[in-house]
N, C-alpha and C positions, 0 to 999 in steps of 0.2 A: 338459216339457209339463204336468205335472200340476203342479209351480209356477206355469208361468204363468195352470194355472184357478185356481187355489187364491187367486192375487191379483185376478183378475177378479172372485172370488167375494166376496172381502172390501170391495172397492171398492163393487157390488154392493149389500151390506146397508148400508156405512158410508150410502151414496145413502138408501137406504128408509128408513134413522134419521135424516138432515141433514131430507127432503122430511118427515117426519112429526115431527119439532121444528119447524121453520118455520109449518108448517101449524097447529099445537098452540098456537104462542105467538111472532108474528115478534120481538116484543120494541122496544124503544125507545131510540133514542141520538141526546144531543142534544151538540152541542159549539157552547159560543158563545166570541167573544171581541171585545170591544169590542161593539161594534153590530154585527156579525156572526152567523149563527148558521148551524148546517148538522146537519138534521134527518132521520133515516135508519130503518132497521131494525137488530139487531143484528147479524144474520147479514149483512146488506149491509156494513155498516161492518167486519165480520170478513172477510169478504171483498177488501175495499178494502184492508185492511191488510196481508193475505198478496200482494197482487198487488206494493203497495208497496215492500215488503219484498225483494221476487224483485230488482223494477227495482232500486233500489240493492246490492243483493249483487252484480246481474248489472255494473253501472256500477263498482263498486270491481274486479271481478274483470278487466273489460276495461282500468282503468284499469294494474292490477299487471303484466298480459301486456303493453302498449306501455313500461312503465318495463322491464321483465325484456328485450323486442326492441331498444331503444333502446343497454341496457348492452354487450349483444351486438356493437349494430354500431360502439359505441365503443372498442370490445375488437377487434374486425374490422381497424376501421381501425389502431388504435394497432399493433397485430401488422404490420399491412402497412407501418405507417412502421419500425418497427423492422428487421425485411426490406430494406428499401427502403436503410435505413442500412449495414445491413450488407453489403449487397453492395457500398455507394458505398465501405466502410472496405477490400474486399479492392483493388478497384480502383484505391483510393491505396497498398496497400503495391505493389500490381504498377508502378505507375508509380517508385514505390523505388526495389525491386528493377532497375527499366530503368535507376536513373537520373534520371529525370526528375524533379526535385527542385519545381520551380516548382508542376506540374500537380499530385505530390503529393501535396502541404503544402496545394492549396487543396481537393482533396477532403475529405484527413483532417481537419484543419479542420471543414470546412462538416457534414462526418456525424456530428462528434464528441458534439454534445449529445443527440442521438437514438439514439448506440452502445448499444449494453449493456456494453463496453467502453472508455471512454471516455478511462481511462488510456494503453491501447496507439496510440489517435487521437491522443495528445497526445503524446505522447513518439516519436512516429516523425514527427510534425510539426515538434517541435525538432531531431531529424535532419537531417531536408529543409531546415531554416533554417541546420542549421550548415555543412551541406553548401551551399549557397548564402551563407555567411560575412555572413550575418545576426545577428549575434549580441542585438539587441535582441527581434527576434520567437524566437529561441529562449530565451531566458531566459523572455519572458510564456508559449509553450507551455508551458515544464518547470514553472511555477508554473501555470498552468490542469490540467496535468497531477495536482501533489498534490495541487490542491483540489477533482476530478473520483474521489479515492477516497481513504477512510481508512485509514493505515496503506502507504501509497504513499510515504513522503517517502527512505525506502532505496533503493527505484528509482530513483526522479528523480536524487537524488544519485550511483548507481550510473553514468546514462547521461551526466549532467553531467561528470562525473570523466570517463568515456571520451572525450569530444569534448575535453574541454580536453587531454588524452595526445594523442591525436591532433594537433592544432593546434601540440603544444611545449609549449605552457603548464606549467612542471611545477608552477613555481610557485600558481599557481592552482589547479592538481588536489592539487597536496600540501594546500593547507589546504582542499579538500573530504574529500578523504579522514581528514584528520585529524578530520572531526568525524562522518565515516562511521565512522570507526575507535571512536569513543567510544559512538556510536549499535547499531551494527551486531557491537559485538563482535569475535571474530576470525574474521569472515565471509571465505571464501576467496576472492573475488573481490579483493575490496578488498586482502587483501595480495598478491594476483596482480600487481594495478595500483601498489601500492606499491615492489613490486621493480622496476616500469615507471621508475616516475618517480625512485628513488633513484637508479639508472642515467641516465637522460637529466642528472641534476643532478650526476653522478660522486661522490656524496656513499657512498664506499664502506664508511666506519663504519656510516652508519644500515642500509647495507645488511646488512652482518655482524651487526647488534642483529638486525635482520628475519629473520635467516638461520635462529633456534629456532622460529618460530611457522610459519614454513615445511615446515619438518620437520614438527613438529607436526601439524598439521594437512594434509599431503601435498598441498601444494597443486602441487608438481612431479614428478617420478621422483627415486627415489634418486642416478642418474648426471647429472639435473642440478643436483639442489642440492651435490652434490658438485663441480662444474667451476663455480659462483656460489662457493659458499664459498672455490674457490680461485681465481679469479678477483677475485675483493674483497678476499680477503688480500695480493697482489701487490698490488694496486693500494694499497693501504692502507699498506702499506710505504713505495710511490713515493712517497705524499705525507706520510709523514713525514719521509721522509728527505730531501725538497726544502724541511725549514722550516729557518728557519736558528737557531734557538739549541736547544740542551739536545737535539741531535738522539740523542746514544748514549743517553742517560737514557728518551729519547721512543720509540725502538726496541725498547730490551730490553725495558722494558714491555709494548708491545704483543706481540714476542714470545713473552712470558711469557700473556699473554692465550689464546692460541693454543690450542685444543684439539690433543691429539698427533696425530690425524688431519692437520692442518694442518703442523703445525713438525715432522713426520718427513717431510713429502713434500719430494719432491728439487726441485720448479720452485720452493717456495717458500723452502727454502734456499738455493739459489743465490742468489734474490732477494734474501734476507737477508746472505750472507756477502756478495756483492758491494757491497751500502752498508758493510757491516764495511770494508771492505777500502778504500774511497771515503771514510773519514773516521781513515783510519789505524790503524784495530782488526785488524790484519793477524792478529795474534796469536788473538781472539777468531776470528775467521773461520777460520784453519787448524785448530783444534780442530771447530769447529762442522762443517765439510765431510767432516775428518775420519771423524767421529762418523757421519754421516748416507752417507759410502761403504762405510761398513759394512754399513748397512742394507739399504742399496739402490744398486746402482749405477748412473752415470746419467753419459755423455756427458762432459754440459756441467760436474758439477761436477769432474770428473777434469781436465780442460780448465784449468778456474778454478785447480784446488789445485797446477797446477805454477805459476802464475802468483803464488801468495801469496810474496810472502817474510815467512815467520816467525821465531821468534826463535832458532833452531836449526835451518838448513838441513842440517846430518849427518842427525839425527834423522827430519825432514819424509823427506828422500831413502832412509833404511831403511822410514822407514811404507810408503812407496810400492812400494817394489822389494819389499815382502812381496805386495803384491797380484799380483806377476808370476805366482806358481804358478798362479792359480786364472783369470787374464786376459791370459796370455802372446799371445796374441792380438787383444789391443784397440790399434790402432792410435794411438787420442787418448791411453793410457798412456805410452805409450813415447815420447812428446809430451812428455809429463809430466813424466817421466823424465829427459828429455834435458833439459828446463830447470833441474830439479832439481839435474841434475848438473853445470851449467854455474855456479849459483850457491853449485859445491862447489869449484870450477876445475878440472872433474874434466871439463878436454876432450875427451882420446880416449875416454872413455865417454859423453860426450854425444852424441860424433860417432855413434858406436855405436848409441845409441838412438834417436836421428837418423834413421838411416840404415835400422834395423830398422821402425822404422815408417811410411819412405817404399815401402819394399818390400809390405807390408802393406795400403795405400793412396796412392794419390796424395793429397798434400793441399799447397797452397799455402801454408800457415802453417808446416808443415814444410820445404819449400822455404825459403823467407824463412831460417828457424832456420839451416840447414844452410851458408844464399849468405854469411850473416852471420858465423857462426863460419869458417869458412875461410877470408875473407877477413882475419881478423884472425888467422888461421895461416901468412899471407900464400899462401895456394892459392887464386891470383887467379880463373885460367882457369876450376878447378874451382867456384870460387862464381860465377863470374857464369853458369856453365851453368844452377847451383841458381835460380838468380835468376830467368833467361829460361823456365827450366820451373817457376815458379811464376807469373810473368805470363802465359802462356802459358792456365795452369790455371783463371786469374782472368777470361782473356779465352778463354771460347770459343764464343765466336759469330762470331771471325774465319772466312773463309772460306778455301778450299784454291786458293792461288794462285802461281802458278811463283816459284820464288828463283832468286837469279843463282849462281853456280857457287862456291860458296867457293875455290876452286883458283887463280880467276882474282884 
C-alpha cells in the first residue's frame, strides 16, 4: 500500500514539472522533407514519439508470439505424425507375427519414412517379401533399409544371410557372410550361421577350421561343440577316404591333425581303423584299436578287432584273451575271441567262445559263427539249428503261428 502512494506520488509531481515546462516554454520542432513539412511543439513531438515507439515494440512483440504459436503447432503436428507412424509400424509387425506377409510389407513400408525407426520398417519388410518369395523387393528393402541409418550395413547383411540359410542358398549366404566375416569380426552370430551353412554344403574341413573360433568365443555349450567336433571328424575321414589316390598318405595326415581329444575317442577310431582296414592297412589298424581298447572300451571296436586279420594272429589272440580278467563278461568279447581263435584253427576253442557268449546273449552274428563252424565239422543238424536261431533273431516281427507236428 504505501508503494503503491509512493508511486502515485511521484507520477504526481513528474505531472506538475511536464505541465509547468510546457507552460514555461512549449518549444519548436520542425521536420521538413522535400516539399513537405510537419510543424509541432516539442513536447507534442516527444509525445508522438513515445506513442510510436510503444506501437512498434507492441507489433514485433505480437509478431514473435504468432512465429513462437506457429513453431508449436508444427511441433504439435509433426509429434502426431510420428505417433500416427508408430502405431501404423506396430501393426505391421502384428500382421508378421500373423503371418500375413502382403498386408505387412505394405504397412511397414508406407510408415517407414515418418518411423523413428526406420531400419526395423525396412528390414521386416524385406522379410515379408522374402517370405512372399519376392526376391526383387527384398533386396530394394535391405538396400532402403542401410540407407535409412548409419552404421546399419551389419544388420542388413546379418538378415540377408539368414533368408538366404533359410531358402538353401548356402552358396549365396557363404559369400555374405564372408564379407560379414571381414566387416564384423568374429561377431557370434555370423559364425553361428557359418557353422549353418558349412553343414548344409557338408564341407566338413571348413567346419573343423570353424570348430576354434567357436570355442572361442562360446558361441555353443561345451557338449555341443564337443558332438560338431566329432561329428566333422567322422565325416572328414569318410570323405577322404572316398578319394581315390594317395588315400593312406591323405588319412594319416589328417589323423595326425587331430587334436587327442578327437584320435582317443573310440567312434572316431573305429572310423579310422575301419578305412585302415578297407585299403589293407590291416596291420596299422590292429595296433591303432589295439591302443585305443586300452583306453577305453567300446562295443564296436572289440567287435572290429576280432575282424582284423593281422600279421600275427597268436599274438592278436593273447592281447585279447588278457582282456578276459577284467571283461569276462562282455559278450561281443568272446565274439572276438572266437574269431580270433578260428583264424589260429583253434576250433574247439572257438567253438568254446562261441558258445560262451551265445549264453551271455542272444546275438545272430554269433549264431551265423557257430551254424558256419559246425557245419564245416560236419555237425550238420547242430548248425543249421544255429542258423534257424539266428534268422529267427534277425526276423522278429514274425508273428506266433501254429506249426505242423514235426513227428508227422
Amino acid at each position: 500500500m504505501k508503494i503503491l502512494f509512493g508511486i502515485c506520488l511521484f507520477l504526481l509531481l513528474v505531472s506538475v514539472v511536464l505541465v509547468a515546462a510546457i507552460e514555461h516554454d512549449p518549444g519548436y520542432l520542425l521536420i521538413s522533407y522535400d516539399v513537405y513539412t510537419f510543424e509541432t511543439s516539442v513536447w507534442i513531438g516527444l509525445a508522438a514519439f513515445i506513442v510510436m515507439f510503444l506501437l512498434i515494440y507492441g507489433a514485433f512483440s505480437v509478431l514473435r508470439r504468432v512465429i513462437n504459436q506457429s513453431s508449436a503447432l508444427n511441433k504439435w503436428f509433426s509429434g502426431r505424425g510420428h505417433r500416427k507412424s508408430q502405431k501404423q509400424t506396430a501393426l505391421g509387425l502384428i500382421s508378421f507375427i500373423e503371418g500375413n506377409w502382403q498386408n505387412s510389407r505394405k504397412i511397414l513400408a508406407k510408415s517407414a519414412a515418418k518411423s523413428e525407426t526406420p531400419l526395423v520398417n525396412y528390414l521386416m519388410a524385406a522379410r515379408a517379401s522374402h517370405e512372399l518369395n519376392d526376391e526383387a523387393q527384398m533386396r530394394e528393402f535391405l538396400k532402403k533399409a542401410e540407407q535409412s541409418t548409419t552404421g546399419s550395413s551389419i544388420a542388413v547383411e546379418l538378415s540377408q544371410a539368414e533368408m538366404e540359410l533359410t531358402r538353401g542358398r548356402y552358396e549365396q549366404c557363404l559369400a555374405t557372410l564372408t564379407r560379414l566375416r571381414r566387416n564384423a569380426g568374429k561377431h557370434p552370430h555370423v559364425l553361428r550361421l557359418l557353422k549353418d551353412v558349412y553343414e548344409g554344403l557338408n564341407d566338413s574341413q571348413a567346419l573343423l577350421d570353424l570348430i576354434p573360433d567357436l570355442k572361442k568365443y562360446k558361441v555353443f555349450s561345451v557338449e555341443q561343440l564337443e558332438q560338431l567336433e566329432l561329428s566333422a571328424s567322422k565325416a572328414r575321414l569318410e570323405e577322404v577316404a572316398k578319394s581315390r589316390k594317395n588315400v593312406l598318405t591323405d588319412l594319416a595326415a589328417l589323423w595326425k591333425k587331430f587334436p587327442k581329444t578327437i584320435s582317443q575317442n573310440s567312434e572316431v577310431s573305429f572310423c579310422y581303423a575301419r578305412h585302415l582296414i578297407t585299403i589293407g592297412e590291416e596291420q596299422k589298424a590292429e595296433k591303432l584299436v589295439r591302443n585305443q581298447l586300452k583306453r577305453e572300451w567300446s562295443r564296436e571296436l572289440i567287435n572290429l578287432y576280432g575282424r582284423i586279420a593281422g600279421d600275427d594272429a597268436e599274438k592278436q589272440l593273447l592281447y585279447a584273451e588278457n582282456w578276459q580278467q577284467e571283461r569276462n563278461s562282455d559278450p561281443a568279447l568272446f565274439l572276438c575271441l572266437g574269431r580270433l581263435s578260428m583264424r589260429n584253427s583253434l576250433w574247439a576253442k572257438a567253438r568254446e567262445y562261441f558258445e560262451h557268449s551265445l549264453k551271455l546273449e542272444n546275438n545272430s552274428e554269433v549264431c551265423a559263427e557257430l551254424g558256419r563252424l559246425l557245419s564245416k565239422l560236419g555237425e550238420h543238424e547242430q548248425s543249421n539249428e544255429y542258423f534257424q536261431q539266428g534268422l529267427l533273431l534277425n526276423t522278429n516281427s514274425l508273428p506266433l503261428l501254429p506249426m505242423p507236428d514235426s513227428t508227422n
